[in-house]
C-alpha positions as CSV (number, residue, x, y, z in Angstrom):
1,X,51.2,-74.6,109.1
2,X,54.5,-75.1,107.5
3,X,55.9,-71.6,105.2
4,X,54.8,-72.4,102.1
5,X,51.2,-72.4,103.2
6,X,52.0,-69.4,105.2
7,X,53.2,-67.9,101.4
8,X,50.4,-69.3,99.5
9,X,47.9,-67.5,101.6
10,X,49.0,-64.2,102.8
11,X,47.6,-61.3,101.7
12,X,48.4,-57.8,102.9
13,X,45.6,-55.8,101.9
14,X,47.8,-52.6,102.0
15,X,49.1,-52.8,105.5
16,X,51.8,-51.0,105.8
17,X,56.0,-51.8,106.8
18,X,58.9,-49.6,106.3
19,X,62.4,-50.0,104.6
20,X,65.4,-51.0,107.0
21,X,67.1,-47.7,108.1
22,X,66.5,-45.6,111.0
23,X,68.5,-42.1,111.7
24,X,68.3,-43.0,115.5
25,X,71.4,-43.4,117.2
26,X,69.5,-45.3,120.2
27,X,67.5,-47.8,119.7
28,X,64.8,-46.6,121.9
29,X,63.7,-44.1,119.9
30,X,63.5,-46.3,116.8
31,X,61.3,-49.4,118.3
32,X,58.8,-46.5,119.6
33,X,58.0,-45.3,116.0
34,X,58.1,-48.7,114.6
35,X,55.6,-50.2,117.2
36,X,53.6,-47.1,117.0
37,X,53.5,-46.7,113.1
38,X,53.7,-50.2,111.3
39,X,52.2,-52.3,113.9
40,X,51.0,-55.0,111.9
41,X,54.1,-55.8,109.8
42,X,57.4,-54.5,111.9
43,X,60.8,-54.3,111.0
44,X,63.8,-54.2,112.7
45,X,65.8,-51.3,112.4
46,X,69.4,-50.6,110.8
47,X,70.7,-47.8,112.8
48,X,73.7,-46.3,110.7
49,X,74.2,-43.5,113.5
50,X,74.4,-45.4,116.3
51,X,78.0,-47.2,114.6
52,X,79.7,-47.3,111.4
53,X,79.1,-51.3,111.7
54,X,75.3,-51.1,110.8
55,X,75.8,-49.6,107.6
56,X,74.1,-52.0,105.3
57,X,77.4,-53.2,103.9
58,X,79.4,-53.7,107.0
59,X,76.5,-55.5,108.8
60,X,76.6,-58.4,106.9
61,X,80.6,-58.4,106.5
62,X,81.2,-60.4,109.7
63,X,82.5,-64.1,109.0
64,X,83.5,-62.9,105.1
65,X,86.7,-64.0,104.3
66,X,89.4,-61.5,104.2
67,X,87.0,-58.8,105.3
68,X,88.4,-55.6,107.2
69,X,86.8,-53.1,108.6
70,X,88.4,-50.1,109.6
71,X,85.4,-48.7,112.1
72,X,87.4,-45.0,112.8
73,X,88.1,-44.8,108.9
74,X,84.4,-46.0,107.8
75,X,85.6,-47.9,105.3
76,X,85.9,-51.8,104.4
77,X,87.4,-53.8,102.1
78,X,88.3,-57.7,100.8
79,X,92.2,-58.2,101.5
80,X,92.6,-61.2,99.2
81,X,96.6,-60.6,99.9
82,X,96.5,-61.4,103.7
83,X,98.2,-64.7,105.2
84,X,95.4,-65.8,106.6
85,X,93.1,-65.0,103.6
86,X,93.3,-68.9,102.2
87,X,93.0,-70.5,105.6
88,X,89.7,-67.8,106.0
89,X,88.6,-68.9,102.6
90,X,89.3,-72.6,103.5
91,X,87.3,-72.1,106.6
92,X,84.1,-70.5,104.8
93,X,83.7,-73.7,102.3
94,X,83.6,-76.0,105.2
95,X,81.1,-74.1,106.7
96,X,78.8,-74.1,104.3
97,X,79.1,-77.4,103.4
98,X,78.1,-78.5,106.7
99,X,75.2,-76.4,106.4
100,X,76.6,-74.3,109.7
101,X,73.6,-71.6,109.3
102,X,74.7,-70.2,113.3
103,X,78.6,-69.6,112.3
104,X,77.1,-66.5,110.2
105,X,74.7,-64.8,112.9
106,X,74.6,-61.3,112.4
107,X,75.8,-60.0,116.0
108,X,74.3,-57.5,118.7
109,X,77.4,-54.9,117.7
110,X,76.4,-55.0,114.2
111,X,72.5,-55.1,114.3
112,X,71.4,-53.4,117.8
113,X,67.7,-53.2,117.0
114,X,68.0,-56.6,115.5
115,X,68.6,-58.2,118.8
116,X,66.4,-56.1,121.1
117,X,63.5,-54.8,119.2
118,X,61.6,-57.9,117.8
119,X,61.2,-58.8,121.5
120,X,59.4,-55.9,122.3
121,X,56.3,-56.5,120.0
122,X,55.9,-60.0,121.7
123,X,56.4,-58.4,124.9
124,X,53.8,-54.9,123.8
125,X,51.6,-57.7,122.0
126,X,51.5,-56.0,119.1
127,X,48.7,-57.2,116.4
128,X,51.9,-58.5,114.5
129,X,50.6,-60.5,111.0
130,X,54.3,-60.8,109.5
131,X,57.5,-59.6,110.5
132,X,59.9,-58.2,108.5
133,X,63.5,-58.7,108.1
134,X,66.7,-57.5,105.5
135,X,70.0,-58.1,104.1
136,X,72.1,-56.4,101.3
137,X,71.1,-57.9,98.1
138,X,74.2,-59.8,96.0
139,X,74.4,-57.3,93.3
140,X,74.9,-54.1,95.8
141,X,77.1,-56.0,97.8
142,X,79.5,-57.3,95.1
143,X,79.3,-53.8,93.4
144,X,80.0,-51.8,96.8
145,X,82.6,-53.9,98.8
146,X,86.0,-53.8,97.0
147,X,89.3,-55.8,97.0
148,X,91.9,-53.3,98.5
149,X,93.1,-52.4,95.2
150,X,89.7,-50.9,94.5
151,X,87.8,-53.5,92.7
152,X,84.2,-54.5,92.9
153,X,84.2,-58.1,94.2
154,X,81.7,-59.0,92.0
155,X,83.7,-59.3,89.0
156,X,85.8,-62.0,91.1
157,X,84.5,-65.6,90.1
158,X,85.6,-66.9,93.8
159,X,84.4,-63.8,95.5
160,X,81.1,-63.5,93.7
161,X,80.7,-67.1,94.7
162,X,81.9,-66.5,98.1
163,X,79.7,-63.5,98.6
164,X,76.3,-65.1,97.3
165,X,76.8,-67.7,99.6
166,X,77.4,-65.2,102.3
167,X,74.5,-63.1,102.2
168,X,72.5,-66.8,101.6
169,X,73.4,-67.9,105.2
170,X,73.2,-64.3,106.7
171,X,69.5,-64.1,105.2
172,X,68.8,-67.9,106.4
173,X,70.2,-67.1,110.0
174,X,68.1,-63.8,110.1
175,X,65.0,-65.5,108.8
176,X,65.1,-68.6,112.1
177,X,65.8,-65.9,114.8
178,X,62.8,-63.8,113.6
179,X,61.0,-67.0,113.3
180,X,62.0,-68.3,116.7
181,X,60.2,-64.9,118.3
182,X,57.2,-65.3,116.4
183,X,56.8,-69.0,115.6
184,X,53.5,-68.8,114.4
185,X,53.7,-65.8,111.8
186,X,55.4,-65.7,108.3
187,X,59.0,-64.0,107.8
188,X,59.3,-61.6,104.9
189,X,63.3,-61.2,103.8
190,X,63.6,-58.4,102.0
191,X,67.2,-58.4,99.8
192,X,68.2,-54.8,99.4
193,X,69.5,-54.2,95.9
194,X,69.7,-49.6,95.4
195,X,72.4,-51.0,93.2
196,X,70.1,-52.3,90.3
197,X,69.3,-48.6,89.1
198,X,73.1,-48.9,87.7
199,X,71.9,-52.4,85.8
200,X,72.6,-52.0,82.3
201,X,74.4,-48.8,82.5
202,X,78.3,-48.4,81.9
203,X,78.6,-48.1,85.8
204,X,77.5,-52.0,85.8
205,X,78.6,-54.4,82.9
206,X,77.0,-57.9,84.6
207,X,74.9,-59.7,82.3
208,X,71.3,-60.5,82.8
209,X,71.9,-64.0,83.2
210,X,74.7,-63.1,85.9
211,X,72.2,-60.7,87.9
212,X,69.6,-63.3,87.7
213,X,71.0,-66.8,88.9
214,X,72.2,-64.2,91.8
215,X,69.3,-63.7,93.0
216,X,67.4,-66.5,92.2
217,X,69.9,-68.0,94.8
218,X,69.4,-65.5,97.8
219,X,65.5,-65.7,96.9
220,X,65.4,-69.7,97.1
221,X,67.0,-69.6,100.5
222,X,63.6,-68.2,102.3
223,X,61.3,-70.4,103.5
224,X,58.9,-67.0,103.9
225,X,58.1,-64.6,101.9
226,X,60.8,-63.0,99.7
227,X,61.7,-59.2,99.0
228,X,63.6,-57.3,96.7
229,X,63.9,-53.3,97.3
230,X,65.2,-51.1,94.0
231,X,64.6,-47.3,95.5
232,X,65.2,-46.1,91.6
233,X,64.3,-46.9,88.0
234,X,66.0,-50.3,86.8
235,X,65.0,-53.2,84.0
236,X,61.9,-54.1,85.6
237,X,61.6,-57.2,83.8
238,X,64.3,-58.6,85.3
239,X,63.1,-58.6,88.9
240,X,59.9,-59.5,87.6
241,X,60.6,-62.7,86.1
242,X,62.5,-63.8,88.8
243,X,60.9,-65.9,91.8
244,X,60.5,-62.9,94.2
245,X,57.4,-62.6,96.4
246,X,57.1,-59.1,96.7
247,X,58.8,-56.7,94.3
248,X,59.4,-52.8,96.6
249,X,58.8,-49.9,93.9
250,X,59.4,-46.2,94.4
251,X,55.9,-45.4,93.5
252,X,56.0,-42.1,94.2
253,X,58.8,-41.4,91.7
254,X,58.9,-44.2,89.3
255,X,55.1,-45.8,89.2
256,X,54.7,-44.9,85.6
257,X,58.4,-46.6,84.7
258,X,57.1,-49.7,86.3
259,X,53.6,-49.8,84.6
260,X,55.9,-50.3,81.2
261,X,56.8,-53.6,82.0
262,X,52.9,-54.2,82.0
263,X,52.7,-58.1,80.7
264,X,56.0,-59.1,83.2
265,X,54.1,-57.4,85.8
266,X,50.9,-59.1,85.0
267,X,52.4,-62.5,85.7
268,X,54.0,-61.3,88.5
269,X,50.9,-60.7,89.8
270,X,48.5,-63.5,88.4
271,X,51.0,-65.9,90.3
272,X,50.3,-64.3,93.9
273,X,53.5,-62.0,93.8
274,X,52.9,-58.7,96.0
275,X,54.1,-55.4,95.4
276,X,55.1,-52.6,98.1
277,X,54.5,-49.4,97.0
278,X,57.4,-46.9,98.0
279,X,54.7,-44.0,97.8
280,X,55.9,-42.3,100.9
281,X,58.9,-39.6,99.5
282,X,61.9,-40.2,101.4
283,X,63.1,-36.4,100.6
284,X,62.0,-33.3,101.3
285,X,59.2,-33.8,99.4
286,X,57.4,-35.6,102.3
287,X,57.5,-31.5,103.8
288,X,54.6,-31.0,101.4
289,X,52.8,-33.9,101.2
290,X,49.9,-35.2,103.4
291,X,48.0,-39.0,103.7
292,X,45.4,-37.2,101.5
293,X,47.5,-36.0,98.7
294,X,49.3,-39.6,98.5
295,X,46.1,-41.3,98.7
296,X,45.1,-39.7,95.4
297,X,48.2,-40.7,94.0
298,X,47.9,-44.2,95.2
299,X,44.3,-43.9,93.8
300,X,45.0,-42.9,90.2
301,X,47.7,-45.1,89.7
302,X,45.4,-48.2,90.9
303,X,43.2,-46.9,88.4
304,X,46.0,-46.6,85.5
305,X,46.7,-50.3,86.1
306,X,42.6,-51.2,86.0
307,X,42.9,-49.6,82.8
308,X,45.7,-51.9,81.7
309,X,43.3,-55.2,82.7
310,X,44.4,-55.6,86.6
311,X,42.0,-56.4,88.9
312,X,41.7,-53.7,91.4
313,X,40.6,-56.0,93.9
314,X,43.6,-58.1,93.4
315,X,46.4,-55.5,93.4
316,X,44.7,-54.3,96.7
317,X,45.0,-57.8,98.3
318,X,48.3,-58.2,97.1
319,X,49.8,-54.8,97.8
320,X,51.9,-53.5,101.4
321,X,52.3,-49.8,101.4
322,X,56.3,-48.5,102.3
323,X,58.2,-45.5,102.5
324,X,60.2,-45.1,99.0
325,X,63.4,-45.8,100.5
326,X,65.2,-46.2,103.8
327,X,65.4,-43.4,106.4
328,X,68.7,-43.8,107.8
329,X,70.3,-40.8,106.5
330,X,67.5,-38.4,106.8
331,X,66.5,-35.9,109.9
332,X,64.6,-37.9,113.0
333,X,61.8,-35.4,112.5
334,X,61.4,-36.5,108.9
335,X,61.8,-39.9,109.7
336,X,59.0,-40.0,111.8
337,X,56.9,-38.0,109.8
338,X,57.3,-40.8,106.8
339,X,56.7,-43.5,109.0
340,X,53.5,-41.4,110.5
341,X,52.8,-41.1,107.0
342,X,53.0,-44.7,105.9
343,X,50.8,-45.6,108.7
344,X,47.7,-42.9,107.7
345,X,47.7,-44.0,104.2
346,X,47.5,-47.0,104.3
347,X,44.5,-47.0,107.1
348,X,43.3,-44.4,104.6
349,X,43.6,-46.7,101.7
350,X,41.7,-49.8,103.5
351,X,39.1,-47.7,105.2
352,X,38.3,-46.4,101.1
353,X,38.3,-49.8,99.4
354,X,36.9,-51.7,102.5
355,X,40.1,-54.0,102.6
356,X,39.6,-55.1,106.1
């Protein structure tokens, strides 16, 4: 079964996955709530405690030209003033015209659970049905990662090429390793974009057209699925017209912001595109909650799109059920309540629609 039959026909039915951070410092601690939680759809885990080189920025830096990361500083930045920079630059266009996908591996120092949790749910035998894997989207990594005199590399024509290009081989490197560990289950790459809540706001003058062929670029590169993760309120419209499989939402925040964009969305979905709800708060607002209370959430807004002309069967089968952001910077204890959380509802929501 090659991927694109693997795409055509996967449904998730609700199951539920998680966003990419971790607050673990260890990665012990993070593979045991993963495999314990999300068992059928797994991710590996960015762990930002554990070294200033998995923060979601600097792990996908290495092999960027001119890149330098000051570890003991936490910061990074593009020296496009270096000696070496052309020769680096040189060196970068040669690689990717020879299609070198291995020169931009993401290595064990920058993505610990990357390297030694996927093995474990071969080795546990977890029920795995699709794994799932990240990068930094273009847009939050041109906007974040700065020349040295402060400026977003974005609004560089060679950087913002250089950088697309990048995160294209970083996601197509991720995508075989997962694959090689599970050869018979689809990869979903998820492309991490908390930047887009700026789209369209003084803080981020890129046009739509700019934003677009961006990420139509990083999304054409997966041979899987393909994932886009806003954890805010953006244009909607734009990620929805673009080729993305599965569009991440913070439901529990921004559902009703979302449900504007109802005949983009409608497409989205009539053409087999999935969305992950981010119903699980990611603040201190999961203190309060319970699977119960953000099962009637989950119901109601089901029922607000039924009342818009979705099929409620269809947005089931087509829907995976998420935290509303990442963890990374959150207490352990409330990490592992969300991801508890995410689990409950969503065996909640199948056992009350009789999904599986």
């Amino acid at each position: 079964m090659n991927s694109m039959d693997k795409k055509k026909i996967f449904k998730p039915y609700c199951m539920a996955t998680g966003i990419g951070s971790l607050p673990y410092p260890r990665v012990e601690g993070a593979s045991e709530i993963i495999m314990t939680s999300l068992r059928e759809a797994p991710f590996w885990p960015q762990l930002p405690n554990r070294s200033y080189l998995e923060n979601m920025y600097a792990q996908y830096a290495e092999q960027f030209p001119g890149m330098v990361i000051d570890v003991p500083g936490k910061q990074m930045f593009v020296d496009t003033e270096a000696p070496e920079y052309p020769e680096q630059l040189e060196a970068f266009y040669a690689r990717i015209i020879a299609d070198d996908v291995d020169y931009f591996a993401i290595s064990r120092n920058y993505a610990a659970g990357l390297w030694q949790v996927p093995p474990l749910w071969q080795q546990s035998r977890l029920p795995v049905k699709i794994i799932k894997g990240q990068v930094t989207g273009p847009v939050s990594f041109g906007m974040t990662v700065t020349t040295a005199d402060k400026k977003s590399i974005i609004y560089d024509q060679t950087l913002a090429d250089v950088l697309v290009k990048h995160l294209v081989m970083k996601s197509r490197w991720q995508e075989d390793f997962l694959q090689q560990i599970f050869p018979d289950r689809p990869v979903m790459m998820f492309f991490d974009e908390p930047y887009m809540v700026s789209f369209g706001t003084a803080f981020c003058s890129l046009s739509r057209e700019i934003v677009v062929a961006m990420l139509e670029e990083v999304f054409s590169a997966v041979k899987g699925l393909s994932g886009v993760h806003c954890c805010g309120n953006t244009d909607w419209s734009l990620l929805l017209q673009t080729s993305v499989d599965v569009l991440n939402f913070d439901a529990y925040e921004y559902a009703d912001n979302l449900f504007l964009y109802h005949e983009d969305l409608h497409r989205f979905i009539d053409r087999g595109g999935c969305l992950a709800w981010g119903i699980v708060p990611t603040g201190e607002a999961v203190l309060r909650e319970s699977a119960k209370s953000l099962f009637r959430q989950f119901a109601d807004q089901v029922a607000q799109l039924e009342s818009m002309g979705f099929s409620r069967e269809t947005i089931l089968s087509q829907s995976f059920i998420t935290p509303s952001c990442g963890c990374g910077s959150l207490p352990v204890l409330w990490a592992e309540k969300i991801l508890q959380l995410t689990d409950e509802l969503s065996t909640m929501i199948r056992k009350h629609y009789a999904l599986v």
